[in-house]
C-alpha positions in Angstrom: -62.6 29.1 35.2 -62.3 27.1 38.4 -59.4 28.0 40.7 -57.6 26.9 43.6 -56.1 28.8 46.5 -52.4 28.5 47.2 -51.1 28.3 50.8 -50.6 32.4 50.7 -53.8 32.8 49.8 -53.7 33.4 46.2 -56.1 31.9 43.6 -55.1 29.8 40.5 -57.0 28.4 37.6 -56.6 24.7 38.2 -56.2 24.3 34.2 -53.4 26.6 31.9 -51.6 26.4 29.0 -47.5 25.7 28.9 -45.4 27.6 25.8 -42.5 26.1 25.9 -43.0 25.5 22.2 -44.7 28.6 20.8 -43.3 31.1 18.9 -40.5 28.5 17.1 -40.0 27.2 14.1 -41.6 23.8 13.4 -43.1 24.4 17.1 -40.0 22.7 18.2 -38.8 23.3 21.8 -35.2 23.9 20.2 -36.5 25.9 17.1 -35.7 29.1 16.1 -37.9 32.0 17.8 -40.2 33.2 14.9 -42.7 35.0 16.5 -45.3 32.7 15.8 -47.6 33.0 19.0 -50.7 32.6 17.4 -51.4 29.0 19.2 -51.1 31.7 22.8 -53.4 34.3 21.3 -56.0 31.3 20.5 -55.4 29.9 23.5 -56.2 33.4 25.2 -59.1 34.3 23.2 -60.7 30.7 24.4 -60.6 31.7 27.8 -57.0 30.7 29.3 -55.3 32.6 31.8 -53.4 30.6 33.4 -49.9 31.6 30.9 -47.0 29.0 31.9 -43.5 30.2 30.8 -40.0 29.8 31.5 -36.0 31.7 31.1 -35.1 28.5 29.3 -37.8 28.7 26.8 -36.3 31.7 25.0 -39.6 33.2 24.5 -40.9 35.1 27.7 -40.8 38.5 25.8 -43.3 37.1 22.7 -45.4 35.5 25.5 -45.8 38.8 27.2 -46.1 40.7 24.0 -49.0 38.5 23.4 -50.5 39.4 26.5 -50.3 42.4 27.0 -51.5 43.4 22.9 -54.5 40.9 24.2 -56.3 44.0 25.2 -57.6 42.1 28.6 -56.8 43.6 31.7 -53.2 42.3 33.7 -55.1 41.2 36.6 -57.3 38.5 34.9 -54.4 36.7 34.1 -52.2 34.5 36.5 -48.5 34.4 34.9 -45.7 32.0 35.8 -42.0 31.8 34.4 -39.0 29.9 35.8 -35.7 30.9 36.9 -32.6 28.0 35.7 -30.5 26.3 37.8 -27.7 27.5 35.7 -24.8 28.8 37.6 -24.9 32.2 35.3 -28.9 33.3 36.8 -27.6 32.1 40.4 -24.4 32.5 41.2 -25.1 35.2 43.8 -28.0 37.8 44.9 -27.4 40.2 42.4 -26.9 37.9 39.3 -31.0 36.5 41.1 -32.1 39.9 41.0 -31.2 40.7 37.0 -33.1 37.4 36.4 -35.9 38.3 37.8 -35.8 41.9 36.5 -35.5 40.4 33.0 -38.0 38.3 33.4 -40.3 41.4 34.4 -39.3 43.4 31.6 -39.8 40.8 29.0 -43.3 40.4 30.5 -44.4 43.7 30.5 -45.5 43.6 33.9 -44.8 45.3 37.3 -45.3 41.6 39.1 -45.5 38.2 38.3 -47.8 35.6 39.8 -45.5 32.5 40.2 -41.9 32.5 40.0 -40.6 28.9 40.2 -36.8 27.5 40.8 -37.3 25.2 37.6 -35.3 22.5 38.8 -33.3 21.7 41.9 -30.3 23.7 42.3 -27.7 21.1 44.3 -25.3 23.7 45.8 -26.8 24.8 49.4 -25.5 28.2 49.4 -27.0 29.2 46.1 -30.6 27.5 46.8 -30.5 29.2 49.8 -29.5 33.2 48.1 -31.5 32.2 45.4 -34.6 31.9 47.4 -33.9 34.4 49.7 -33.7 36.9 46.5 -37.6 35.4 45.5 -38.5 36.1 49.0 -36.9 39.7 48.8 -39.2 40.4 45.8 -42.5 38.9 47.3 -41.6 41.2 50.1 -41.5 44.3 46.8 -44.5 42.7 45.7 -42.6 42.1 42.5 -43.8 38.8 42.3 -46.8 37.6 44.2 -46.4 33.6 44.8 -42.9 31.4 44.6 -42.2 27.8 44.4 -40.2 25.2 42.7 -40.1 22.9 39.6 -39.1 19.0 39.5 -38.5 19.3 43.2 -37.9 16.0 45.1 -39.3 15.4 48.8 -35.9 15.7 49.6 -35.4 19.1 48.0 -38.6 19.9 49.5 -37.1 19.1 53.0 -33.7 21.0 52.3 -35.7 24.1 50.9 -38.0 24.3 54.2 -34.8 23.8 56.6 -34.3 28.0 55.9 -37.1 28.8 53.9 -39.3 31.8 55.6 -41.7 32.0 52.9 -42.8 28.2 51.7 -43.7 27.4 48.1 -46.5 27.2 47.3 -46.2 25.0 44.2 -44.5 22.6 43.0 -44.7 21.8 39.2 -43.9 18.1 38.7 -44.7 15.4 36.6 -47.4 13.4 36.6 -49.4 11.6 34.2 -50.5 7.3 33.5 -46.4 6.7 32.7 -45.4 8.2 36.2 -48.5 9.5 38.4 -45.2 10.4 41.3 -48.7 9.6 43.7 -46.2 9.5 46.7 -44.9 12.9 46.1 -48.5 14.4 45.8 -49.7 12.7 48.8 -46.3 14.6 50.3 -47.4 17.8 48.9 -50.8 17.8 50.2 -49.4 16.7 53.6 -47.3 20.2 53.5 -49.8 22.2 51.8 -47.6 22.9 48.6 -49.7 22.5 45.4 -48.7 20.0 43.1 -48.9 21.3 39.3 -48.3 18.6 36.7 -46.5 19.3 33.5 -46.7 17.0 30.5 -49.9 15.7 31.9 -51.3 13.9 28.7 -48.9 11.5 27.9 -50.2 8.0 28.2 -49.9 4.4 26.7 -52.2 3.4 23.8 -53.6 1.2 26.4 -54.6 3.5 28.9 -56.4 5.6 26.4 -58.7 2.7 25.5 -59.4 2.8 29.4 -59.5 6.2 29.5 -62.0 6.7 26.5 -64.2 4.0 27.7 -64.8 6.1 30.9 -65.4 8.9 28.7 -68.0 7.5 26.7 -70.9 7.8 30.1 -69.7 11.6 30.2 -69.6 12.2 26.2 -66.0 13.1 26.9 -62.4 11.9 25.1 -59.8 10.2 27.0 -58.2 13.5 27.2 -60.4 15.4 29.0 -61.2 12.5 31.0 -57.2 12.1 32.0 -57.5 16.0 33.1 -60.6 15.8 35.2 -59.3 13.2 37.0 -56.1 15.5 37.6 -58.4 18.7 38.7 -60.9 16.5 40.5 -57.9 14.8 43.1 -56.2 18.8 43.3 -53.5 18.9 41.0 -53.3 22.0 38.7 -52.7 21.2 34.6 -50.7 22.8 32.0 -51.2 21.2 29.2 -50.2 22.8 25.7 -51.3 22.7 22.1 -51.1 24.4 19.0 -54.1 23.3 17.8 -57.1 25.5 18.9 -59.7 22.8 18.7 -57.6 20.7 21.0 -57.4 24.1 23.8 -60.8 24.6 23.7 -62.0 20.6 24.7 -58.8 20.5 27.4 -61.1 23.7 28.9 -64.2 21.8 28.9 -62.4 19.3 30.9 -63.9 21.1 33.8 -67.1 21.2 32.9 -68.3 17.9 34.5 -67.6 15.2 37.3 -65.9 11.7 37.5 -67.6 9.3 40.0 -65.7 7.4 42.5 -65.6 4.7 40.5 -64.2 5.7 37.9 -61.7 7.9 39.6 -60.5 4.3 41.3 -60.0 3.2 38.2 -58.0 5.6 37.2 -55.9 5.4 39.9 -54.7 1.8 38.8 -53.6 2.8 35.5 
């Protein structure tokens, strides 16, 4: 799996998978938790271990169940959840600290990899305990690497006026409807890693374009819309339930775009 290191040093696989739909009824983001994490064991089995999860998915304990009954060793995978903005997981230090100790626990895990703020949390005083409690645990080595979620330049800039560790990622999205190029240029500038959720989604249109690049590499617009992701730095988590689907978004890696056809990308 190719990998990218973070500003702390840390490697990533630049491809993962997201579960913000596993283990729910009708694979619906606001179904019922069934237990259904067969899509994540496939996933797994194909090679994936770059595991994406969040508090506000419900499921962080079935996604580390699933790890951990995996059989493959903690270390080989690279595990990130999401704390809410929600005045209940941040309303001071300690109510920080039982978040992330729940998050732990329903991990089965002594540390996690990446701990992200999953969206911007307005109030001053409570960004600034909340990532001072993520800081506190990097220092436990509790967790390993922090960032944020949906984080604006602006939220950026307010985080690093009293930040002493800097995140390290920042998961965003990007993808033909809204390639947010300005804040990735940003990012790079400041050495925090842009991650891209909901990467795939695209206009009819664009997947013509996208396939007709394909066709010189034998690839489908989908891997083609990935590559072009991994190939300019940003990390992708994108998600299905369908396990031949996981195993061609892996083999998006598996070959190069020319320059052209990265400009042309670009313009979509």
């Amino acid at each position: 799996m190719e990998k990218v290191r973070l500003n702390n040093g840390l490697s990533i696989p630049y491809l993962g998978t997201g579960t913000n739909t596993y283990g729910k009824e009708n694979n619906d983001y606001n179904g019922k938790l069934n237990g259904d994490f067969s899509a994540l064991e496939s996933a797994i089995n194909l090679g994936y271990r770059l595991i994406d999860t969040a508090i506000s998915y419900r499921n962080e304990a079935g996604v580390g169940k699933t790890i951990k009954d995996s059989g493959i060793p903690r270390e080989d995978f690279f595990i990130t959840t999401k704390i809410p903005a929600d005045d209940q997981y941040i309303k001071d230090k300690e109510a920080v600290r039982q978040t992330l100790d729940q998050s732990l626990e329903n991990l089965q895990t002594d540390y996690i990899d990446l701990y992200l703020i999953h969206k911007p949390i307005e109030d001053e005083e409570k960004l600034r305990l909340t990532w001072e409690v993520l800081e506190e645990y990097v220092g436990k080595d509790k967790i390993k690497t922090i960032g944020v979620s949906n984080f604006s330049i602006d939220d950026l800039k307010r985080l690093d006026a009293f930040a002493t560790v800097k995140p390290a990622v920042n998961q965003i999205k990007s993808n033909p409807t809204e390639w947010n190029n300005e804040w990735i240029k940003y990012m790079f500038k400041e050495d925090i890693r842009p991650q891209a959720w909901g990467p795939m989604k695209t206009s009819e249109a664009d997947r013509e374009v996208l396939g007709d690049i394909g066709t010189a590499y034998d690839k489908t617009w989908g891997q083609v819309l990935l590559r072009y992701q991994t190939q300019r730095g940003v990390i992708v988590i994108p998600k299905s339930h369908n396990p031949e689907n996981q195993k061609a978004n892996l083999e998006s890696l598996d070959f190069t775009l020319s320059d052209e056809d990265m400009s042309r990308i670009d313009e979509l």
